[in-house]
NUFI-879669 format. One record per residue: x, y, z of N, C-alpha, C in turn; residue in three letters. Coordinates in steps of 0.001 Angstrom, whole numbers, plus 500000, padded with zeros to 6 digits. Layout:
XYZXYZXYZala
...
This chain:
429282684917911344429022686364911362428191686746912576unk
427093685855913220426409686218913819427171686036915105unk
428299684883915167429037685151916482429713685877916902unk
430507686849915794431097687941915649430128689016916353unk
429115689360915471428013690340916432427843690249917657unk
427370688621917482427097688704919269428465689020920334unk
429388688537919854430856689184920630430946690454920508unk
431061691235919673431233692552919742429876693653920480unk
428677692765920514427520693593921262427543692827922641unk
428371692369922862428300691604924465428781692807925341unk
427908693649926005428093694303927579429427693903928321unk
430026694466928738431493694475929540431410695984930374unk
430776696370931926430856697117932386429999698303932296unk
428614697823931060427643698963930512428881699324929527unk
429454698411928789429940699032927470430081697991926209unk
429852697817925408430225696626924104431489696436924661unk
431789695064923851433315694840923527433699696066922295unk
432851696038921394432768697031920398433485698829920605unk
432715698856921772433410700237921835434261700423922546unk
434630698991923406436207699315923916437116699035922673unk
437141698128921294437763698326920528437946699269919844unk
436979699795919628436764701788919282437911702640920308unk
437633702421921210438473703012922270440153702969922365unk
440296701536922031441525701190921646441809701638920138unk
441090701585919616441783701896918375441920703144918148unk
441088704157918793441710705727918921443056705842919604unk
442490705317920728444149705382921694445380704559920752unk
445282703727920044446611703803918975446748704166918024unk
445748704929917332446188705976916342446651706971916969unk
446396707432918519446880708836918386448304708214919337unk
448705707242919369449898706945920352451031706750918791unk
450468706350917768451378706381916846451635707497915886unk
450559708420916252450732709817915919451756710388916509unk
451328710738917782452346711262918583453969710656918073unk
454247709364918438455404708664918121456108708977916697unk
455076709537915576455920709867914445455750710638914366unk
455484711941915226455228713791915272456818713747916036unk
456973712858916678458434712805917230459607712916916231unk
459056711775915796460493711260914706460480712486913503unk
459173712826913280459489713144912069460088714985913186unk
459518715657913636460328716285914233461828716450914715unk
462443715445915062463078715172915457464370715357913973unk
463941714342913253464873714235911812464831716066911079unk
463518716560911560463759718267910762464175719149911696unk
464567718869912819465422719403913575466940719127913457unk
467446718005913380469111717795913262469123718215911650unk
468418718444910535468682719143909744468828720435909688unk
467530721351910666468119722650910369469029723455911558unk
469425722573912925469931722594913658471841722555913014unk
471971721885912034473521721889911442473753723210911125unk
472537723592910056472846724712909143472977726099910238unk
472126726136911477472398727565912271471396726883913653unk
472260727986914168471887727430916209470700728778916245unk
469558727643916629468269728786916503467475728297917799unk
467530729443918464466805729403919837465598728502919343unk
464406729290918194463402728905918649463237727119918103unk
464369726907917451464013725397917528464703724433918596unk
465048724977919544466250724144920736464728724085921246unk
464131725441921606462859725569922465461736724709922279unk
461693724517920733460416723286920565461135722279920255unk
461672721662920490463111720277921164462505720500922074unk
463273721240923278462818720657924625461758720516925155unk
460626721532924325459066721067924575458540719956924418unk
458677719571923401458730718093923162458462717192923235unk
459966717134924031460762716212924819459852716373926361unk
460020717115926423459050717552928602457451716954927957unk
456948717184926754455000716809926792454946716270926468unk
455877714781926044455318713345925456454440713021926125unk
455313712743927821454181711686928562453031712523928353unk
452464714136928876451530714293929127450516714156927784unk
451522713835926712450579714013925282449683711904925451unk
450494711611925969450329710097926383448669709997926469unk
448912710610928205447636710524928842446297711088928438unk
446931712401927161445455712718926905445317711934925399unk
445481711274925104445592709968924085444707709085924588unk
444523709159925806443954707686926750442618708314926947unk
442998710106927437441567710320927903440997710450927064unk
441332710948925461440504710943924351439741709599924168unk
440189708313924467440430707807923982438642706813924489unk
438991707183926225438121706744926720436616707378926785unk
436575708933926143435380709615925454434310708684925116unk
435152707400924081434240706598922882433277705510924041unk
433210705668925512432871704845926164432214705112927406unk
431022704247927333429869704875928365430174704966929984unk
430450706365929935430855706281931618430344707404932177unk
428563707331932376428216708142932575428638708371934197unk
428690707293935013428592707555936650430672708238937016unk
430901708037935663432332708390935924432638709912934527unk
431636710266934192431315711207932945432158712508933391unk
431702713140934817432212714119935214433591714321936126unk
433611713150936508435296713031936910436464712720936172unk
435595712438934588436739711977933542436876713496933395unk
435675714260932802436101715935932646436983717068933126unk
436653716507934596437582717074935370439072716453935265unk
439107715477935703440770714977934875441321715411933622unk
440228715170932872441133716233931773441378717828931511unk
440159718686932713440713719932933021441784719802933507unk
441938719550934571443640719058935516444177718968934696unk
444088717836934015445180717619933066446098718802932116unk
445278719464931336445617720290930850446059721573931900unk
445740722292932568446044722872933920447723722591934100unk
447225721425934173449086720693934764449919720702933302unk
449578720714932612450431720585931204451133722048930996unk
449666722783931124449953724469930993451432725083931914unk
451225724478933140451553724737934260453063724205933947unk
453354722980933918454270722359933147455118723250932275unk
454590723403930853455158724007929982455464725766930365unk
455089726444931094455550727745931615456943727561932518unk
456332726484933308458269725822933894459099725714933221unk
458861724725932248459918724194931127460448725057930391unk
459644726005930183459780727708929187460944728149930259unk
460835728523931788461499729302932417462809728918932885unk
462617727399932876463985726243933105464523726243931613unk
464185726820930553465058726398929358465838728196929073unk
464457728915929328465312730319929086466200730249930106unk
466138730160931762467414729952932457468518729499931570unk
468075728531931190469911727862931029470011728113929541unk
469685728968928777470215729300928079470852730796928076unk
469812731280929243470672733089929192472294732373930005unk
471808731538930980473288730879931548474362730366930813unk
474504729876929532475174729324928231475947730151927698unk
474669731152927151474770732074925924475580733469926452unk
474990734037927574475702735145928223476916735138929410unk
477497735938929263478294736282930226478198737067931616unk
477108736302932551476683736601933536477494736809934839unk
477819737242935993478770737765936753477787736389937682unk
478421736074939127477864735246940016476504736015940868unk
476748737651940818475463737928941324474807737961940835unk
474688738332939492473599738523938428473098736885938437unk
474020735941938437473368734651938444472340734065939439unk
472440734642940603472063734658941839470865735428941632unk
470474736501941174469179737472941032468412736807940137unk
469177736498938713468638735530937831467611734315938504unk
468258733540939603467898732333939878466498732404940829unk
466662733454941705465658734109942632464567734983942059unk
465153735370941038463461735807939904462879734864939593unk
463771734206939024463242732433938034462150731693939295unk
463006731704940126461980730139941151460886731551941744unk
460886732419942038459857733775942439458635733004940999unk
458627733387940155458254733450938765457187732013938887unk
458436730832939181457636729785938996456824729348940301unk
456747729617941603456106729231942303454727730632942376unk
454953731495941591453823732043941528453126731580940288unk
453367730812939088452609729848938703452269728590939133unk
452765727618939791452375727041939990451237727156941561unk
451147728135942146450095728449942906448917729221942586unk
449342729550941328447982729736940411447272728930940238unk
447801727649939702448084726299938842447156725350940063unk
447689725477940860446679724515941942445456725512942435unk
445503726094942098443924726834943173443197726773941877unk
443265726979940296442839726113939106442403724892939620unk
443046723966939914442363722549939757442077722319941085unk
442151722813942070441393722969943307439835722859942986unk
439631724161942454438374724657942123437769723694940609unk
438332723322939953438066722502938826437513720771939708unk
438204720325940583437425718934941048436359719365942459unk
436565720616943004435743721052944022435439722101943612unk
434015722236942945433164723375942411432595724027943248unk
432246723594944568431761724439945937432439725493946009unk
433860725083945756435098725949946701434879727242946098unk
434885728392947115434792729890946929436192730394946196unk
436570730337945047438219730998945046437858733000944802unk
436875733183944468436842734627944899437016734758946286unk
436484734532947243436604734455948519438342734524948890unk
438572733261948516440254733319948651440896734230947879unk
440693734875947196441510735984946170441533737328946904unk
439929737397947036439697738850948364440221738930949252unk
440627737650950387441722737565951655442442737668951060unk
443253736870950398444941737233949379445089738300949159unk
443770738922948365444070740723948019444284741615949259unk
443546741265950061443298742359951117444789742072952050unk
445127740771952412446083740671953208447397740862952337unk
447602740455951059448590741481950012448641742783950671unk
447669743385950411447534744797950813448146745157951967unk
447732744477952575448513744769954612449757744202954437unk
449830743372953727451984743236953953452233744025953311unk
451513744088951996452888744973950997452177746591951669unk
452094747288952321452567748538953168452932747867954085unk
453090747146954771454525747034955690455064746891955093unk
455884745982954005456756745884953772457118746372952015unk
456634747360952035456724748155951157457960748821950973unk
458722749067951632460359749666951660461386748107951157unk
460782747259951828461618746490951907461484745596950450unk
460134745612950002460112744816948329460876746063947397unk
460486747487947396461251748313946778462491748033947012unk
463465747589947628464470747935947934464820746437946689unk
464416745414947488464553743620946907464461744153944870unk
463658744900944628462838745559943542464246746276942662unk
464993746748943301466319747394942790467227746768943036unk
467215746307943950468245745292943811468703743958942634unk
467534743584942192467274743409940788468325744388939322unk
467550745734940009467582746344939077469033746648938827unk
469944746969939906471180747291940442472177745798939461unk
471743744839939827472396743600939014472223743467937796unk
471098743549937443470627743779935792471490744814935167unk
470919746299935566471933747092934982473664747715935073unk
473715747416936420475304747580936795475710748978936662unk
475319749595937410475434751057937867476954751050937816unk
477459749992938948478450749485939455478263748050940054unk
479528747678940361479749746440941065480198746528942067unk
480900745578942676481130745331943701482979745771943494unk
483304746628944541484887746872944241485290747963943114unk
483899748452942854484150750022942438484004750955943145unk
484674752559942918484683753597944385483191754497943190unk
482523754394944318480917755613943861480777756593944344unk
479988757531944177479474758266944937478526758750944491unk
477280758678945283476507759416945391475632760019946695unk
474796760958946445474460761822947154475804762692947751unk
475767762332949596476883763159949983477772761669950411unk
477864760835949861478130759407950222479399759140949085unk
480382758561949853481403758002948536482383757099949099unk
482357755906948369483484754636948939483587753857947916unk
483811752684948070484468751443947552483085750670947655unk
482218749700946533481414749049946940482212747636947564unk
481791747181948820482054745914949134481696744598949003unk
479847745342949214478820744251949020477655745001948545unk
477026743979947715475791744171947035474514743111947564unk
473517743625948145472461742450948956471233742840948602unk
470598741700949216469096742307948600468394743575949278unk
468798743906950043467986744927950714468838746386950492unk
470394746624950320470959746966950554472160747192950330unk
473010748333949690474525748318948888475232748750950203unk
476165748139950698477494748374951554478832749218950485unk
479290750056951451480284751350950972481087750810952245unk
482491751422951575483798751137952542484049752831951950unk
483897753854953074484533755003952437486177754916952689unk
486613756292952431487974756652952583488869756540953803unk
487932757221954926487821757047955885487998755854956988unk
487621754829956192487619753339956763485907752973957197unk
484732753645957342483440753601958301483140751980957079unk
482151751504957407481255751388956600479806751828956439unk
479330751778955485478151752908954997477226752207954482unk
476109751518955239474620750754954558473894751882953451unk
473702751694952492472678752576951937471394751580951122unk
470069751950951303469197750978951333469438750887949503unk
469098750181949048468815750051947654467896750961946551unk
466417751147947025465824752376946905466398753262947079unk
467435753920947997467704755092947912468539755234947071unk
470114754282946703470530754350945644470690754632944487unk
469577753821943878468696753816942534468546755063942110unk
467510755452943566466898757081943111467686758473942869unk
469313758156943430470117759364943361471006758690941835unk
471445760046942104472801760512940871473831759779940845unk
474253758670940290475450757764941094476728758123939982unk
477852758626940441478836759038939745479539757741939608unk
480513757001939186481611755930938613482139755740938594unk
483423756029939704484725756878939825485816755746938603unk
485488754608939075486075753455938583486182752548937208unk
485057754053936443484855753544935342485199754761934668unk
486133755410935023486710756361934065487631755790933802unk
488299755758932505489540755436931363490464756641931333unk
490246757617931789491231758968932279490722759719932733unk
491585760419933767491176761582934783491626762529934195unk
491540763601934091491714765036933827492356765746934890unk
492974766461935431493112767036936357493961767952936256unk
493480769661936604493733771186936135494319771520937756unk
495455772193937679495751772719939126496487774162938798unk
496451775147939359496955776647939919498051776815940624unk
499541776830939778500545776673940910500879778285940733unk
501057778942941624501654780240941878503305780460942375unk
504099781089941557505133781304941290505659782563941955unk
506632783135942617506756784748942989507049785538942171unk
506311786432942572506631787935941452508030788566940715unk
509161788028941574510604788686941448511113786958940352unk
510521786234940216510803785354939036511709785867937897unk
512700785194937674513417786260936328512636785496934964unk
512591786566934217511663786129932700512105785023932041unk
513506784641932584513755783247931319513397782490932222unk
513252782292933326512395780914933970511127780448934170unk
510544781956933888509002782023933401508523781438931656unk
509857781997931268509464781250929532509540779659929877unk
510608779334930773511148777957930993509700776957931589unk
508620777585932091507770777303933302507007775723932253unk
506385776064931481505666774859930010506606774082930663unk
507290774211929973508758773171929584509048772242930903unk
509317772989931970509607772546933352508506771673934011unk
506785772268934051506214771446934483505708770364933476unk
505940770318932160505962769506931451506708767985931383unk
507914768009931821508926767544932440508256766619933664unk
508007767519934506508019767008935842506206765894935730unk
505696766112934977504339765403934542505222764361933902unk
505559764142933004506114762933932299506659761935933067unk
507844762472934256508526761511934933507244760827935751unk
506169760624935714505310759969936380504835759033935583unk
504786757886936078503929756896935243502054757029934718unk
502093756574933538500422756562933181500001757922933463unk
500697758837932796500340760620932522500370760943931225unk
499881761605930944499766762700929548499648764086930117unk
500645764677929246500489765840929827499625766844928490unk
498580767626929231497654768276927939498686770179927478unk
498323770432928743499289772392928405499661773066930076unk
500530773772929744500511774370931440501021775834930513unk
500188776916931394500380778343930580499916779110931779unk
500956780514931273500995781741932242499462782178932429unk
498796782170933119497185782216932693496640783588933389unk
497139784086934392496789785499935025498024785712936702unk
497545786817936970498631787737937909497803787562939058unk
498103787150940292497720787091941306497655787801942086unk
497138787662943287497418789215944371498669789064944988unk
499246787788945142500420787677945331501692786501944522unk
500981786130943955501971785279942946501469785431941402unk
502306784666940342502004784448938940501469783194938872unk
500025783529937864499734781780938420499708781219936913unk
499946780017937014500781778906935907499645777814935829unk
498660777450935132497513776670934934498296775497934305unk
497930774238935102498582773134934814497213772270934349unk
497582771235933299496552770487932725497061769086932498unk
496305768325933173497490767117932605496535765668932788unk
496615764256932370495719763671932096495910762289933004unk
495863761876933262496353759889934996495455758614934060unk
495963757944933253495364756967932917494816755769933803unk
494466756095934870494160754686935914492627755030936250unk
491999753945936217490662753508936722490479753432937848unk
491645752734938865491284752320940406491724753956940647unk
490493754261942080490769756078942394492048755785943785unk
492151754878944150493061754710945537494757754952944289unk
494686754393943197496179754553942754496126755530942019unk
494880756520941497494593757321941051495572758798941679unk
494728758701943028495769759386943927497002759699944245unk
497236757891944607498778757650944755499862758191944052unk
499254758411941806499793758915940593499992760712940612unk
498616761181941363498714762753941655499675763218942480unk
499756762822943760500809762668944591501880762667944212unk
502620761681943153504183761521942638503955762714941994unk
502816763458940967502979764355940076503220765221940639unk
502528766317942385502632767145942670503944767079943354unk
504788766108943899506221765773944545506859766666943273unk
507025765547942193507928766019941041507915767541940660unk
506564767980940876506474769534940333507112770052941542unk
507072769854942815507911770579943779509540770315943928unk
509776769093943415511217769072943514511852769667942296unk
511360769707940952512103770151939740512166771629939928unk
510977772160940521510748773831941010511856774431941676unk
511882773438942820513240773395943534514973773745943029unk
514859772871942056515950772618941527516382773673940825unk
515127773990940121515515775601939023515098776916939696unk
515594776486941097515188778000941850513952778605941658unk
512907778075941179511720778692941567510934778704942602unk
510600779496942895509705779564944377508504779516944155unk
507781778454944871506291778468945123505842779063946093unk
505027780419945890504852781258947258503349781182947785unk
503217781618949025502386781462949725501910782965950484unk
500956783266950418499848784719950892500934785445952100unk
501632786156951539502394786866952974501794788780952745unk
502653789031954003502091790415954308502964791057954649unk
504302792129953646504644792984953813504125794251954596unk
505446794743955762504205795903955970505517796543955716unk
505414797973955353506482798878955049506491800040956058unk
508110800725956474507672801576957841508853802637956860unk
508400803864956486508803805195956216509079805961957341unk
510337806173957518510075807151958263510055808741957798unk
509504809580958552509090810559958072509602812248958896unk
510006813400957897510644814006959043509674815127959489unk
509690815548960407508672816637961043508879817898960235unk
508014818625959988507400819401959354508581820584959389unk
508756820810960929509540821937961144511002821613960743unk
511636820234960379512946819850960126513550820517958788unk
């Protein structure tokens, strides 16, 4: 018994053998803790993982799985608490600030790398939206993890001024972002432009006094292909901030037109008029026709209010469909002798006989 004592009170480094067995024996209770916080986790996960697919348990899975090791090391540093280290007292402390720091730091990644790839899985994301997605995400994480080190900067070097460094950061923040204050607003909607989808790319827009085809969508900046052929930069901020019409996301056009007829018209071709431009709307593809009616008397013709409906989304074949409609209304017009007239100017000459005749 007494050799036992004397072994276990024998000095090793300014420490018993004693309390490095203390030491060890924390560090494997909590290493076999950990190891069956696993398992047993693990087994109540593939159980309630069968019954329904639940974010928040995929999420503490992959947590997990990413903080074993670091659950490891603070197992060790607990572990080594039980043991006299005073000349090493405050650099163990600090390691285990770090430590945790880096764990924190860690697990906000792992959070932002798991929501990534699951909005990537789960949704039906377009390639730009994936692209904005990816450039928020790594934005996101390198502004934690440069949090994350000026933390344990200042945690093993207590001298170090980090107010000091925050005030330059702030102040020189300040001086870029007004310079480049147009240009993060713009980066800022451009975001916003992908997120919400005003439009895309290869729809015709318009806004302000501006209207084309989008070509390209960038960070600074939406590209227009008008009618015309130009192309048209418009910054992103300015975009955002106007009225943006959709041309390309209408499911039907409407479209009301005023055809004027001549006055000497005989009455059964005027009853005939419905009927006729009714006709001439149908022979067109992807039309509905709504009413066409005698609607008022002109200063020089009868005018005939046409209403009729173009089922197409793209505005370039949109056109192309109006076009065949207004052909057809001029050739069937044709055909049944009606005249489409145009602003003329009778002048009439009386002659007149002199007074004395």
């Amino acid at each position: 018994m007494r050799l036992i004592d004397k072994i276990l009170t024998t000095e090793i480094f300014g420490n018993t053998i004693l309390r490095y067995l203390v030491s060890l024996l924390i560090f494997t209770i909590l290493f076999l803790a950990i190891c069956l916080a696993e398992k047993i986790l693990k087994r109540i996960i593939d159980k309630i993982k069968d019954k329904k697919d639940n974010f928040g348990i995929r999420l503490t899975q992959f947590l997990f799985r990413r903080l074993g090791p670091i659950l490891y090391v603070f197992a060790f540093l607990i572990s080594l608490e039980q043991l006299n280290l005073q000349d090493f007292r405050s650099i163990l402390h600090s390691l285990e600030r770090g430590l945790i720091a880096i764990a924190i730091i860690y697990v906000l990644v792992a959070i932002i790398d798991f929501v990534y790839s699951e909005i990537l899985t789960t949704s039906t994301l377009g390639e730009d939206q994936k692209k904005a997605m990816q450039v928020l995400m790594i934005s996101i994480k390198v502004i934690i993890v440069l949090l994350g080190i000026i933390f344990i900067i200042k945690n093993f070097i207590p001298t170090f001024d980090i107010t000091s460094l925050l005030t330059t950061f702030g102040i020189g923040g300040v001086i870029i972002g007004l310079g480049l204050q147009r240009i993060i607003q713009d980066v800022l909607n451009y975001f916003a432009i992908i997120f919400d989808k005003p439009f895309v790319e290869g729809e015709y827009i318009v806004t302000g006094d501006v209207q084309g085809t989008v070509s390209k969508i960038n960070l600074r900046s939406t590209r227009l292909i008008s009618l015309s052929g130009e192309e048209v930069n418009i910054p992103n901020s300015v975009i955002t901030s106007q009225v943006i019409r959709n041309w390309s996301r209408l499911s039907t056009r409407r479209i009301q037109v005023n055809i004027g007829i001549a006055y000497e018209t005989e009455k059964e071709k005027l009853e005939k008029m419905s009927e006729i431009l009714k006709r001439a709307v149908e022979s067109v593809e992807k039309t509905v026709f709504a009413f066409a009616r005698f609607s008022s008397f002109g200063s020089y013709s009868l005018i005939f209010t046409l209403a009729y409906y173009i089922n197409e989304t793209d505005y370039n074949k949109f056109m192309e469909l109006q076009e065949k409609v207004n052909i057809a209304i001029f050739d069937i017009l044709k055909k049944e002798g009606i005249e489409i007239v145009y602003p003329i100017q009778v002048v009439r000459v009386e002659e007149m006989n002199n007074k004395g005749a």
